[in-house]
C-alpha positions as CSV (number, residue, x, y, z in Angstrom):
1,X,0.0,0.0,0.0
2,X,1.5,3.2,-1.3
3,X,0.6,6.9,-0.9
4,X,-0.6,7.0,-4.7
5,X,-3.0,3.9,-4.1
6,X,-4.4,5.8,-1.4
7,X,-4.7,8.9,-3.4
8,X,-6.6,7.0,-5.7
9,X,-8.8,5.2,-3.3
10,X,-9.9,8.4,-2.0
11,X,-10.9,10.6,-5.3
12,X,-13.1,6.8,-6.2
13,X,-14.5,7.2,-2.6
14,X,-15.4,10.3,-2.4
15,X,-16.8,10.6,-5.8
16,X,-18.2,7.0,-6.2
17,X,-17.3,7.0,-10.1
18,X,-14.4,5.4,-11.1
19,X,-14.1,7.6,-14.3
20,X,-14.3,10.8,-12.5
21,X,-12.1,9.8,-9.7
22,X,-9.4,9.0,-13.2
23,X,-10.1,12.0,-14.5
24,X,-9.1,13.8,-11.3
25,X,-5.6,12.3,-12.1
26,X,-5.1,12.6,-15.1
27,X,-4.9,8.7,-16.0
28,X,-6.9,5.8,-17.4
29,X,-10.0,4.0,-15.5
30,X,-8.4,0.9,-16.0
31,X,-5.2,1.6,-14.4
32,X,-6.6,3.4,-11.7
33,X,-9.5,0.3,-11.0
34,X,-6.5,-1.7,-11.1
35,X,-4.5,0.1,-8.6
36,X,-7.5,-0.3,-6.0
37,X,-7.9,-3.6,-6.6
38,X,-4.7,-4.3,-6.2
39,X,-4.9,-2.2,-2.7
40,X,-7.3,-4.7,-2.0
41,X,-5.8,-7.8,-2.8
42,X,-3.1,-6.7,-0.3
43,X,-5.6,-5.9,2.5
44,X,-7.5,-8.6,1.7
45,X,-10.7,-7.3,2.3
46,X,-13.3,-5.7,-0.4
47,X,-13.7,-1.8,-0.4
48,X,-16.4,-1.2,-2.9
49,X,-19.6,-3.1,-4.1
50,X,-19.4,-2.8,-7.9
51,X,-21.9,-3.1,-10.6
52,X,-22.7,-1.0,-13.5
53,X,-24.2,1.9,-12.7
54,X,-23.1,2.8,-8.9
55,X,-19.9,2.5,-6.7
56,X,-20.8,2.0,-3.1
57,X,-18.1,2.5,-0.1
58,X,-17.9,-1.4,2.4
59,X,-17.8,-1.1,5.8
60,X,-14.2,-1.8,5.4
61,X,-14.0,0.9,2.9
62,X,-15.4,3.2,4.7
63,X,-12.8,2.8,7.5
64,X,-10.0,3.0,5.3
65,X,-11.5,6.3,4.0
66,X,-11.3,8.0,7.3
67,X,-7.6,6.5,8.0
68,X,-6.4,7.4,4.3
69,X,-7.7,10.8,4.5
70,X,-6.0,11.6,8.1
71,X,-3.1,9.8,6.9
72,X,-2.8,12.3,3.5
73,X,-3.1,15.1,5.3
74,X,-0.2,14.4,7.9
75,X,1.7,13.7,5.1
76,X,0.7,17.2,3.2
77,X,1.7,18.5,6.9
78,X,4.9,16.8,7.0
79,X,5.8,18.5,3.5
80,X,4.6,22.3,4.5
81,X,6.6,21.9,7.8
82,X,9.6,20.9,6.0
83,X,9.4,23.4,3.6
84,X,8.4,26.5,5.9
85,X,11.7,25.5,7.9
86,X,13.6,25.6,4.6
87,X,12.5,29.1,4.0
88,X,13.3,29.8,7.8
89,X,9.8,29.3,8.7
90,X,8.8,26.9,12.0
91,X,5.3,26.5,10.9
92,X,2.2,28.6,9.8
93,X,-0.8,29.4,11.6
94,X,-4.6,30.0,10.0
95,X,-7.0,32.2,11.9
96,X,-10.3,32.6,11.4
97,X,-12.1,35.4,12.8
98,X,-15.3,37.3,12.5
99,X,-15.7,40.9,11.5
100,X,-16.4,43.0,14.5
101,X,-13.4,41.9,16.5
102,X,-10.9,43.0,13.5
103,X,-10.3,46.6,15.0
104,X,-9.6,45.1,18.4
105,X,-9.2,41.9,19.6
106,X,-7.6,40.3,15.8
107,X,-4.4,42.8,15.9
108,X,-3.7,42.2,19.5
109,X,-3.6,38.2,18.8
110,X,-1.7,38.7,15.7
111,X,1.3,41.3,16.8
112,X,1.2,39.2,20.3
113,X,1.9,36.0,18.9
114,X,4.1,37.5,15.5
115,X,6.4,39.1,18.3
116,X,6.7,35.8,20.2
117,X,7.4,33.5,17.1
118,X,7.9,35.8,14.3
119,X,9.5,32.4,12.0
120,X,5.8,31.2,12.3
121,X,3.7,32.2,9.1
122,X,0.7,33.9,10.3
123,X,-2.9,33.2,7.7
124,X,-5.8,35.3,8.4
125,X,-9.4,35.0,7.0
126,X,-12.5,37.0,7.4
127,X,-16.1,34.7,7.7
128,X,-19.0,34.4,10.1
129,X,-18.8,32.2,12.9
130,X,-20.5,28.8,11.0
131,X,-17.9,29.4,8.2
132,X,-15.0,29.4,10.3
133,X,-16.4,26.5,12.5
134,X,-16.7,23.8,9.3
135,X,-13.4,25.2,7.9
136,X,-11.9,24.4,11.8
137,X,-13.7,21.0,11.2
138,X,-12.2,19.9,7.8
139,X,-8.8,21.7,9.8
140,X,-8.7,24.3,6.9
141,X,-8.3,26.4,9.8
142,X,-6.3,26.4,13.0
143,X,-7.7,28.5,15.3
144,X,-11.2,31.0,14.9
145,X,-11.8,33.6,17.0
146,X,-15.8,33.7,17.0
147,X,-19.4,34.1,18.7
148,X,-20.2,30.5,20.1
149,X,-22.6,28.5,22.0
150,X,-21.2,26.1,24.2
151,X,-24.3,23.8,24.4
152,X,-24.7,23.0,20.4
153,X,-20.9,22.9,19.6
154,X,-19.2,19.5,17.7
155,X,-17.4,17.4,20.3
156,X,-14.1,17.8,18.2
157,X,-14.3,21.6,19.3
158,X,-12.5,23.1,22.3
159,X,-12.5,26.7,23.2
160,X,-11.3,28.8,25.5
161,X,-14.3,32.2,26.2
162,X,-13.1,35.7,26.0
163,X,-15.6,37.8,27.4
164,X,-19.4,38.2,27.1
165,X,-20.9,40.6,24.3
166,X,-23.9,42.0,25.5
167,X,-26.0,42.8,22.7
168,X,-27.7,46.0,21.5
169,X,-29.9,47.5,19.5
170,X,-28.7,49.4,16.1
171,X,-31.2,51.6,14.2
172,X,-30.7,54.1,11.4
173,X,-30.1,57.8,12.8
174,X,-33.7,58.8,11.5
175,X,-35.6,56.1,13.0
176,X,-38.1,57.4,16.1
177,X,-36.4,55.5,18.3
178,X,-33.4,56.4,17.8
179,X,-33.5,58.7,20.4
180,X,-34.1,56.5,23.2
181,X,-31.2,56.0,26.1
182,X,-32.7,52.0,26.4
183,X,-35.7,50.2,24.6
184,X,-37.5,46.6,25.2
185,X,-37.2,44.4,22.5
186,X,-41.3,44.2,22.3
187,X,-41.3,48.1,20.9
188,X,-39.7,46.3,18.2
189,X,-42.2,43.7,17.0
190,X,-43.4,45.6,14.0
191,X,-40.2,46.5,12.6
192,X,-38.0,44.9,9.8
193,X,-34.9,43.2,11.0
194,X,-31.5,42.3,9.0
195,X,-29.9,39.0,10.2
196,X,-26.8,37.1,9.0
197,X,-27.9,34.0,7.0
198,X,-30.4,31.8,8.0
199,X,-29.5,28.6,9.7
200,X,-26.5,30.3,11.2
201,X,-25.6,30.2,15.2
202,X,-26.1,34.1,15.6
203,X,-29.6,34.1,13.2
204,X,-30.9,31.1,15.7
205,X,-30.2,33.8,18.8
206,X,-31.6,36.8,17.5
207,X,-34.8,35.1,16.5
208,X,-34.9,33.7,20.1
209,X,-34.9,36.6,21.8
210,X,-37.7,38.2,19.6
211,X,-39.8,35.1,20.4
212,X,-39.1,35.5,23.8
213,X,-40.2,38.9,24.2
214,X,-43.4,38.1,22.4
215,X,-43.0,38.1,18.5
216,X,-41.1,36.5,15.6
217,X,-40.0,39.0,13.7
218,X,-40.1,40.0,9.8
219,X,-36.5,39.5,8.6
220,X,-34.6,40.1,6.0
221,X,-31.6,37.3,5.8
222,X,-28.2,38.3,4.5
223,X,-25.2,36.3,3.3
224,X,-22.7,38.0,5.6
225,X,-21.1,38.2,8.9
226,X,-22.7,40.6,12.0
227,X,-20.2,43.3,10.9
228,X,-22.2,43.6,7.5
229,X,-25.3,44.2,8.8
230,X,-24.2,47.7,9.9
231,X,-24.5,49.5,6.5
232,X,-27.9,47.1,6.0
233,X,-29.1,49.6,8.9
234,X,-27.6,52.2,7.5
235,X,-29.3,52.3,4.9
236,X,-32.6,52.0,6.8
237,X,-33.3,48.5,5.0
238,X,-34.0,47.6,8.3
239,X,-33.2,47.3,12.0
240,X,-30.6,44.6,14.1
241,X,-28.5,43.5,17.3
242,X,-25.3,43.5,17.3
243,X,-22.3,42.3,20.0
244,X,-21.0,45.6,22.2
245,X,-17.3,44.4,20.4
246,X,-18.3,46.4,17.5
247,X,-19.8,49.7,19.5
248,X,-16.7,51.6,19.3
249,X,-16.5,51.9,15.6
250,X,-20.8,51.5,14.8
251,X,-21.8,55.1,16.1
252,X,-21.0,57.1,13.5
253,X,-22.9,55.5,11.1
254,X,-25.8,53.9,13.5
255,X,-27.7,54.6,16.4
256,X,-27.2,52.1,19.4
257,X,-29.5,51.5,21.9
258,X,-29.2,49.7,25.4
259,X,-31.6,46.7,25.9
260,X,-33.3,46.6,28.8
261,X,-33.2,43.1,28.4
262,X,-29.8,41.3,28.7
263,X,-28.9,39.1,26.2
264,X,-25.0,37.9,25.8
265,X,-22.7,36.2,23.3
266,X,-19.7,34.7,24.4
267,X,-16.7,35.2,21.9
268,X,-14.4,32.6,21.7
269,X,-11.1,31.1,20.5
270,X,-12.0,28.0,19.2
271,X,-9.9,24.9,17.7
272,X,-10.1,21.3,16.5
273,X,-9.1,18.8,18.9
274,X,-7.7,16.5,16.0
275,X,-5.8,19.2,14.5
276,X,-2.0,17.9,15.4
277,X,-0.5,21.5,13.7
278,X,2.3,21.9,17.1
279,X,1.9,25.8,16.2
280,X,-1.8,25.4,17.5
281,X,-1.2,25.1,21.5
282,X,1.4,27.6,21.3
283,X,-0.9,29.8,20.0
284,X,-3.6,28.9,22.9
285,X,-0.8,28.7,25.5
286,X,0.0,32.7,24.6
287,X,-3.5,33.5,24.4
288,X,-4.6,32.1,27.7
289,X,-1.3,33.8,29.6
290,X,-0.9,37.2,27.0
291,X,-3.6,37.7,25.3
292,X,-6.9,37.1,27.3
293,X,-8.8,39.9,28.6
294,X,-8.8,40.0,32.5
């Protein structure tokens, strides 16, 4: 069993076509149906029920999937390490973060850790939190600084809270109650909202807490992050919530209003568990003992 075999065993796997899975390297389907059954010939065990029209994964395929797939990717590790140190590199490092903590929070964990191991290469990446928490998954990404609820996150997730956002109410200069030190959420039932897409962690919240005061709301979903909401309201398309992380740099261009209800988000440096990158706990190690708000 070589590295190519697997290679090919995972492209037939993944795309259940034998053709495709060729195509994807550039070579016939016969040699590559040979090389897989040659893979199993050695393991002596049958990966795939064949017949003409479908490819289906055996039990015993499917657990060479998972190991092939983990075993790959240490390899394409093993290859980035070695070449990052050849460029006088000791690693890299991809962050994920959401918008409203790139004016404050982002720069200190960048220049903190840069200063502390400026050979690592530092990646940085703008999403919302779901985003970043599937690319953390698939360990696209290394660490993700994002809003979080502890009860629904993936068992292959740690995290380590930074603070609680309270949230707060942002409204167009012009609207009438824009005026208003602190509001209930109830004087907001006949409004239109702007949320981040639908299905999200942060969507889920917001539409709680209308329901909880007595309403579900009209809403207006948008592909983007909480940060991009804030020209949404703006505009006057329609009203939101957004964390207190952003406050400092939303006035200007919105009105924010105190809740008299308190509703919090806990922002969060997240990682995978299974991610084995050694930059990874040095990163949390310096965030837990430099970084972390008191």
């Amino acid at each position: 069993m070589d590295l190519q075999q697997l290679r090919y065993f995972v492209s037939a796997a993944e795309l259940l076509n034998m053709t495709e899975a060729a195509k994807v390297h550039y070579i016939g389907q016969s040699s590559l149906s040979k090389q897989i059954s040659n893979l199993e010939k050695e393991l002596g065990v049958q990966l795939f029920v064949r017949d003409k029209r479908s490819l289906v994964l055996t039990e015993a395929g499917k657990i060479l999937l998972e190991e092939a797939i983990e075993i790959l990717r240490k390899v394409e590790q093993a290859k980035q390490r070695v070449l990052h140190h050849a460029a006088g590199n000791k690693g890299t490092l991809s962050i994920g973060y959401i918008g409203s903590i790139e004016r404050n929070l982002l720069p200190k964990c960048v220049q903190t850790f840069g200063m502390h191991f400026p050979q690592v290469y530092i990646n940085i990446a703008r999403a919302p939190s779901g985003v970043i928490k599937d690319q953390l998954l698939s360990r696209n990404l290394d660490i993700g600084l994002i809003f979080l609820n502890p009860k629904e996150e993936n068992p292959d997730l740690d995290w380590e809270i930074i603070a609680p956002a309270k949230l707060k109410a942002i409204l167009p200069h012009h609207h009438p109650l824009a005026q208003k030190e602190r509001l209930s959420i109830s004087e907001l039932a006949h409004e239109v909202f702007v949320f981040p897409s639908r299905g999200t962690f942060i969507y889920d919240f917001l539409l709680m807490m209308c329901v909880e005061n007595g309403f579900y709301p009209h809403i207006i979903s948008c592909e983007t992050d909480s940060e991009g909401l804030i020209p949404l309201v703006e505009s006057g398309i329609g009203i939101s919530f957004l964390a207190a992380t952003t406050m400092g740099v939303t006035k200007d261009r919105v009105k924010v209003v105190d809740l008299i209800e308190e509703y919090t988000l806990n922002l969060a440096v997240v990682w995978n568990k299974k991610n084995y990158n050694p930059v990874v706990p040095l990163f949390i190690r310096l965030f837990k003992e430099k970084i972390k708000p008191l």
